[in-house]
N, C-alpha and C positions, 0 to 999 in steps of 0.2 A: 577264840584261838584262830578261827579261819578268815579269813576275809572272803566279801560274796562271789569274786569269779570262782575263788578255787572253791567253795562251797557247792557250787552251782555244776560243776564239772565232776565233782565227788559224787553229788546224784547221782549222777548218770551213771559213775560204775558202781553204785551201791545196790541198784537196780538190777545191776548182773551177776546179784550174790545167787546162790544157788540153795544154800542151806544155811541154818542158825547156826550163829558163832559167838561165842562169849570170850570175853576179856577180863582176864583176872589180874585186879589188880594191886600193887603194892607200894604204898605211898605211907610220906611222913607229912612233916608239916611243913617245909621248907617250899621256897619257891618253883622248883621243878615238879616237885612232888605237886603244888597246886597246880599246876598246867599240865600238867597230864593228866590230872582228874577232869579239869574241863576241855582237855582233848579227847578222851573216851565218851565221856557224857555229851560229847558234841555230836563224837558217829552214835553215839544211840539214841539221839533222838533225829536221826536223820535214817534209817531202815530199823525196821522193825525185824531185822534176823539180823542183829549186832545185840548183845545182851554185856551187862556190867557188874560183877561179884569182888570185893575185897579181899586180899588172899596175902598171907606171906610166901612172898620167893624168895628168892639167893640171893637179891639184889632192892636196893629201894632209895631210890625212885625205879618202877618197871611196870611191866606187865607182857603177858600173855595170852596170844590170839587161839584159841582152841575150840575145835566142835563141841556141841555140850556132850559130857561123858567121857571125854577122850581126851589126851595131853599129847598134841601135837610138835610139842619142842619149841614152839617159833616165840619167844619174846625180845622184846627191845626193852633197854636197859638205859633210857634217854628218850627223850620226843624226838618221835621220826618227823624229823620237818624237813624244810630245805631239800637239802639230794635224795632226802631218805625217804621222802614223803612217796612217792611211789613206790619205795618197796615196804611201806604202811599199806597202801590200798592194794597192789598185788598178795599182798600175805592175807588180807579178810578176803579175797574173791577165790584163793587156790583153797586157803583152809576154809570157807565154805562150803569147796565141791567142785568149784571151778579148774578144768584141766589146765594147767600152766602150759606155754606155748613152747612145747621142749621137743625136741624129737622123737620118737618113738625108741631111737636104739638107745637114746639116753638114759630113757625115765626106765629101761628095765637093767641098763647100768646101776642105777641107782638102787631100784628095788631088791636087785642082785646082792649087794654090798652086805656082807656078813661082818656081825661084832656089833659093839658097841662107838658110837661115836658122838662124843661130845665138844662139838665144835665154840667158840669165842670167838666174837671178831671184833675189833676196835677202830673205832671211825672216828672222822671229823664230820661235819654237816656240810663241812665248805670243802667238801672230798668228792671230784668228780666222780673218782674211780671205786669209791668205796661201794656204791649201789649195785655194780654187779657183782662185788662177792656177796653181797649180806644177800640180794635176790637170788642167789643160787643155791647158796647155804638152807635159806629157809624151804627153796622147794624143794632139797634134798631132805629137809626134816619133815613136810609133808607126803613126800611119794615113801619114807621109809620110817617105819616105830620103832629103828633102834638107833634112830639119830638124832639130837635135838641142836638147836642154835638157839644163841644169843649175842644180840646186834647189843655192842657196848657203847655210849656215847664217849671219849675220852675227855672234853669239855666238863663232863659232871662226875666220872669217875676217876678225878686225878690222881687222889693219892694209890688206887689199883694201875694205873699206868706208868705212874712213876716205880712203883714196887715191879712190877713185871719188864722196866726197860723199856717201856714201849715208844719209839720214836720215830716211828714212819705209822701211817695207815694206806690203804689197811692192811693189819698185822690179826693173823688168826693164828688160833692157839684149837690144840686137838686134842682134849682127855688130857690138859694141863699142862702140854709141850709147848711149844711151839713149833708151826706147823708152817708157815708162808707170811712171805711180807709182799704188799704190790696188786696190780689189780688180777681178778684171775676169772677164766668165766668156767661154767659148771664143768664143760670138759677139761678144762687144766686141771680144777679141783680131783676129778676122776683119776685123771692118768697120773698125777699124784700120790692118790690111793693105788695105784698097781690095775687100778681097772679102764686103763685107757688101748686106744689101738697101736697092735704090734705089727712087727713085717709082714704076717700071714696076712692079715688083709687086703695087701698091695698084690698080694701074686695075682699071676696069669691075667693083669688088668692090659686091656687092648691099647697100644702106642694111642698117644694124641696127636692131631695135626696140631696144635699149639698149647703148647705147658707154659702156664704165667706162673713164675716163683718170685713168691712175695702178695700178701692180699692187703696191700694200704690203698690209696685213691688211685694211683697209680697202674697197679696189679688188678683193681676191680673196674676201672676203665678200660684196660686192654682184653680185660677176659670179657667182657661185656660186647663189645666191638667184633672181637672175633667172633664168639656165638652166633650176631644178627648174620655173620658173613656164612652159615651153617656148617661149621668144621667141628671136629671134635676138641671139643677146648676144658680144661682142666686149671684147675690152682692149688699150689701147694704152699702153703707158706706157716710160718711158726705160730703168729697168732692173728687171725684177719681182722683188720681194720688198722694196724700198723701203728705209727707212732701218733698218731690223730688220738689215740685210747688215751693220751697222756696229755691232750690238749685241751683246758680250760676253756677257753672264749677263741671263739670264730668273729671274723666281724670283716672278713676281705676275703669270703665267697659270695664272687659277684651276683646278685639277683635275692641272695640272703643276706639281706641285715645284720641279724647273731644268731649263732649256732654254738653248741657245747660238742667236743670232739668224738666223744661215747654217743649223743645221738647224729651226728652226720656216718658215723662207724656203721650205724645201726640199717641206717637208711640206705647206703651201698652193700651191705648184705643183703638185704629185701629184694635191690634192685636185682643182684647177680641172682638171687633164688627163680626171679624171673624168667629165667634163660636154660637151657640145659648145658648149665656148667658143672663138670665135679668139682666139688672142695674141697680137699686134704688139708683137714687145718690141723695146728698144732705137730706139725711135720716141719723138723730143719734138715734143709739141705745142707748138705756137707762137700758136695764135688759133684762136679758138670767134664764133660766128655765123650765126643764125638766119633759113632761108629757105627753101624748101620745106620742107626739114628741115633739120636742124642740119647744121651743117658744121665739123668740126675740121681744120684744117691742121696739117700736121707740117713740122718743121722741114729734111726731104729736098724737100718740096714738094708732096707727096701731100695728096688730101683724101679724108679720111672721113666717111660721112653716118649719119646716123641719125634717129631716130623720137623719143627720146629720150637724152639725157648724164648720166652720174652721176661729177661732179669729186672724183676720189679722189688727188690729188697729192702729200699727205703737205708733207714738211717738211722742213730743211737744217740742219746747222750755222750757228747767226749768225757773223758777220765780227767783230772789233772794230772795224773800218774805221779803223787807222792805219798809218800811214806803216809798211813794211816785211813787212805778213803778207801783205800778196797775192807781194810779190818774194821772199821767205825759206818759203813753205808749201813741206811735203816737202825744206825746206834750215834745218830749226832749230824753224818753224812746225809742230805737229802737234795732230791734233783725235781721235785716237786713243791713249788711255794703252795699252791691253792690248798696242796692234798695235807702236807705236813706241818706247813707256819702254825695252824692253830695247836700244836700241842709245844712250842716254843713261847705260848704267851707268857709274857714280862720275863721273858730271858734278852740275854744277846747273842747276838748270833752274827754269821759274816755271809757274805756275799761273793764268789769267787766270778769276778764277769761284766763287762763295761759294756756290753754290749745292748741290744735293745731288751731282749730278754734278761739277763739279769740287774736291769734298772728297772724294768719293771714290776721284777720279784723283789726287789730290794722296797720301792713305793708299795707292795699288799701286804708285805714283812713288817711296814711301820710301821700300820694301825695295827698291829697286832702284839709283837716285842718291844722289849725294851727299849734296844738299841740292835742300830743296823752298821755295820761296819764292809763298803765295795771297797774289794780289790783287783785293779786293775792294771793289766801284766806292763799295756805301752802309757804313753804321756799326756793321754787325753780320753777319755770316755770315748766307743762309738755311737751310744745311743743315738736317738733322731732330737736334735735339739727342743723341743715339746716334752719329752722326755726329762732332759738334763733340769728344764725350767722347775717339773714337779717337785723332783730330787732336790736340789737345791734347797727347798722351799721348807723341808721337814725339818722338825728340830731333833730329831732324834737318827740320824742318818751321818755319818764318816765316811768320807770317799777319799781312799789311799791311792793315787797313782805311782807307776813306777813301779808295782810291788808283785815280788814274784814268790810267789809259795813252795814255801820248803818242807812244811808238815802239819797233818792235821793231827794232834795229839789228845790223848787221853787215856782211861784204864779201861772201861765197862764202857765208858760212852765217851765221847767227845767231850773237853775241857779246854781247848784252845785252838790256834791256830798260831803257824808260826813262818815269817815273810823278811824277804832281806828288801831291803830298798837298793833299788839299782842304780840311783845315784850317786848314795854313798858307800853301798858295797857293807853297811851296818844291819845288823838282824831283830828283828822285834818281834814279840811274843804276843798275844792277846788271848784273855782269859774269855772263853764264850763256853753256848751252849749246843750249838750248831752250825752247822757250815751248806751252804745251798750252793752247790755247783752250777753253773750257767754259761760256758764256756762253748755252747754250738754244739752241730753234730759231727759225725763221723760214718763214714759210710760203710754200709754191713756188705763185703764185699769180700775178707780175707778167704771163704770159704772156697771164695771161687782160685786161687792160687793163680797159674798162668795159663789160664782158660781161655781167657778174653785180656785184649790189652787193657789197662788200667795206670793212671797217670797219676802222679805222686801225691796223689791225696788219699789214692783206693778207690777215685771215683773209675767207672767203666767209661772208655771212652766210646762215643757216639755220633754217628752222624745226623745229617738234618732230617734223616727217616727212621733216625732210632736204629741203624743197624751199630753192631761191631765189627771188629774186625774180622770175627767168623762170621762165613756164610752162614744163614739160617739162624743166629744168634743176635737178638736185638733186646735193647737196654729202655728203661722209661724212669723217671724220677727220681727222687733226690741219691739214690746211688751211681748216678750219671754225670758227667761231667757237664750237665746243663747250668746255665750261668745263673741261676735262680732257683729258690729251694722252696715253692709255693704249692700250696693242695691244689690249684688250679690250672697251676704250670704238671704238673705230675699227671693231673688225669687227662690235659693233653696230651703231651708226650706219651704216656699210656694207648690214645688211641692212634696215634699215628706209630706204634710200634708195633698194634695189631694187625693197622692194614700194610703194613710194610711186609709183616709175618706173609697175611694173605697173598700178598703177589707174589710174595716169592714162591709159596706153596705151588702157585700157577703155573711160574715159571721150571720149578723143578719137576711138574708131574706132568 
């Protein structure tokens, strides 16, 4: 099942089990079923505190990682390979005894959490984002006995995906509700549950000389900058690591070859822990305004003050803004090809977006669906012609130019989509199974109202040091009117917003 590098790296953290763990397993005769027998039998013959018992569960093909004597909750319902395959080896090292690498105020969040909870999560393999729910879920079923998880393959449990609707991952279900669709990490899952931080926590916190709101490349460049300059520097932002959480394949950060977006996310929180920065995550601002000092409100009700702000917000998927994608997202609607094409296989589906991005979701949507149908709002693709060549080239790919979307229709889930041709001013219908948005970003900017100037897009407008129009208020990355929307372009601009912050802090005191 393994091949020698990954085999060989497994060692190494099998070695860091702490105590015996069994696997109990539930298999039939079909072909999942056989490779997950020789996926277990593989880690046991590779540490001697990995043990293998046969067992009915809930589910089969499955199994469950548990100390011996004890029912830990943690099973996988699919071979954790691919994305998943580290949260296979992190679940034998926590359920062996191993502390998981969580905060301290978390893991007695957790322990805290009264009731019963029976979490379900449904994934894809080729789901960047799905690793950090199922990794959270499961250490929430190891730090507490009245919680259990199970990580569902949707690849092998179709006909329970189809019956539950499930059409985004990952989508987790709570004691048989549903519960979240989208990537979420253990403190979203918390504050979810009602056990997350409220305004009391913010009181009586001492102004900073530089609040970064926003924690994407951006916001962790400039908080990073600022600290070396030794001010008091802080970050607030709704979930750190920004929209990078939602990005597949890196391959134009210079010095890095490829990177996946969830680990460079990972690596700029490491670096900020470095530093003495606070980080108010999972905190949205809601309003900014100027009076002794600056004051940013959050959306709990708390306010933060500071000396100086540095607006690092980043950016969103745009809407098409028509009838059907706000009622059908996560039910037909999806903005993620890597995360969700694989539960569209041998459907059709369309593609809203000529752009580089969604020609490119349109080319990983073909080896996977039946059929791929772009629509493209002007008269020509913009993709990078490299691009256009691939496209072309498939046979199972329709490219509509001209065509402007009027509705994404259906009842429970998406069953078509429907588009007038701008030529002829005629309307046509197409019967699909999903629709992939790919239409750019849009800048998370509205919160700020007429705070700061901002220029008909919502970008903030800036100068070549990152200031605004308010003194002591400076902008950095893609919520910027900077002419380029790049992780590299952002964590510059990010640092030269900090030392901008700095002089002027100089210059005011």
């Amino acid at each position: 099942m393994l091949d020698k590098d990954i085999k060989a790296q497994l060692a190494q953290y099998l070695e860091m089990m702490e105590g015996d763990v069994l696997l109990k397993i539930s298999a039939g005769t079909d072909k999942v079923s056989n490779e997950m027998i020789a996926l277990v039998e593989e880690l046991a013959s590779m540490s001697s505190h990995i043990k293998v018992e046969k067992a009915e569960l809930e589910r089969t093909p499955s199994f469950s990682v548990n100390r011996v004597g004890e029912e830990t909750g943690v099973t996988f319902a699919g071979i954790p390979l691919g994305h998943e395959f580290t949260s296979l080896v992190l679940a034998l090292l926590q359920v062996s005894g191993r502390a998981p690498r969580v905060d301290e105020k978390v893991i007695e969040q957790v322990k805290n959490l009264e009731g019963e909870y029976h979490f379900e999560s449904y994934i894809s393999l080729s789901c960047q984002n799905c690793p950090e729910v199922v990794q959270a879920l499961n250490v929430m079923s190891v730090l507490n006995p009245n919680i259990t998880h199970t990580m569902i393959d949707g690849a092998v449990f179709k006909e329970e995906v189809e019956s539950k609707n499930v059409m985004a991952v990952p989508t987790v279900f709570l004691n048989g509700e549903s519960f979240s669709s989208g990537r979420q990490s253990i403190e979203e899952i918390l504050a979810k549950l009602g056990s997350g931080p409220d305004a009391s926590e913010f009181e009586n916190k001492e102004p900073f000389d530089v609040l970064v709101v926003g924690g994407g490349p951006a916001g962790a460049s400039a908080a990073i900058y600022a600290a070396r300059k030794g001010v008091r520097t802080g970050i607030v932002a709704d979930r750190f690591g920004g929209q990078i959480l939602d990005t597949a394949t890196i391959e134009n950060f210079i010095s890095v070859n490829r990177t996946e977006g969830p680990k460079l996310a990972a690596s700029l929180e490491e670096h900020v822990k470095d530093y003495e920065i606070e980080v108010m995550n999972l905190q949205t601002a809601t309003g900014l305004e100027k009076k002794d000092l600056f004051e940013i409100e959050l959306e709990n009700g708390a306010v933060l003050k500071s000396k100086s702000v540095i607006l690092s917000t980043g950016a969103s998927w745009r809407n098409v803004g028509v009838p059907g994608e706000a009622e059908f997202r996560n039910k037909g609607v999806a903005y993620c090809p890597h995360c969700d094409g694989p539960l569209f296989e041998g459907k059709d589906i369309a593609v809203i977006g000529g752009g580089n991005s969604g020609i490119e979701a349109a080319i990983d949507l073909a080896g996977i669906v039946n059929h791929v149908t772009v629509l493209e709002f002007a008269s020509e693709l913009k993709a990078d012609s490299v691009l256009q060549d691939r496209l072309y080239k498939l046979p199972n790919v329709t490219v509509v130019k001209n065509a402007q979307t009027k509705e994404i229709t259906g009842t429970d889930s998406v069953n078509g989509i429907t588009y007038i041709d701008r030529d002829t001013n005629e309307e046509h219908h197409i019967e699909l199974a999903g629709v992939f948005v790919q239409i750019g970003l849009v800048p998370n900017t509205n919160w700020l109202g007429n705070a700061v100037e901002r220029n008909n897009f919502g970008e903030i407008i800036v100068d070549k040091r990152g200031a605004t129009n308010v003194p002591g208020v400076f902008g950095a990355g893609d919520c910027t009117d900077s002419a380029y929307k790049q992780i590299i372009i952002s964590m510059g601009s990010g640092a030269t917003a900090a030392l901008s912050a700095y002089d002027y802090l100089g210059k005011t005191e």
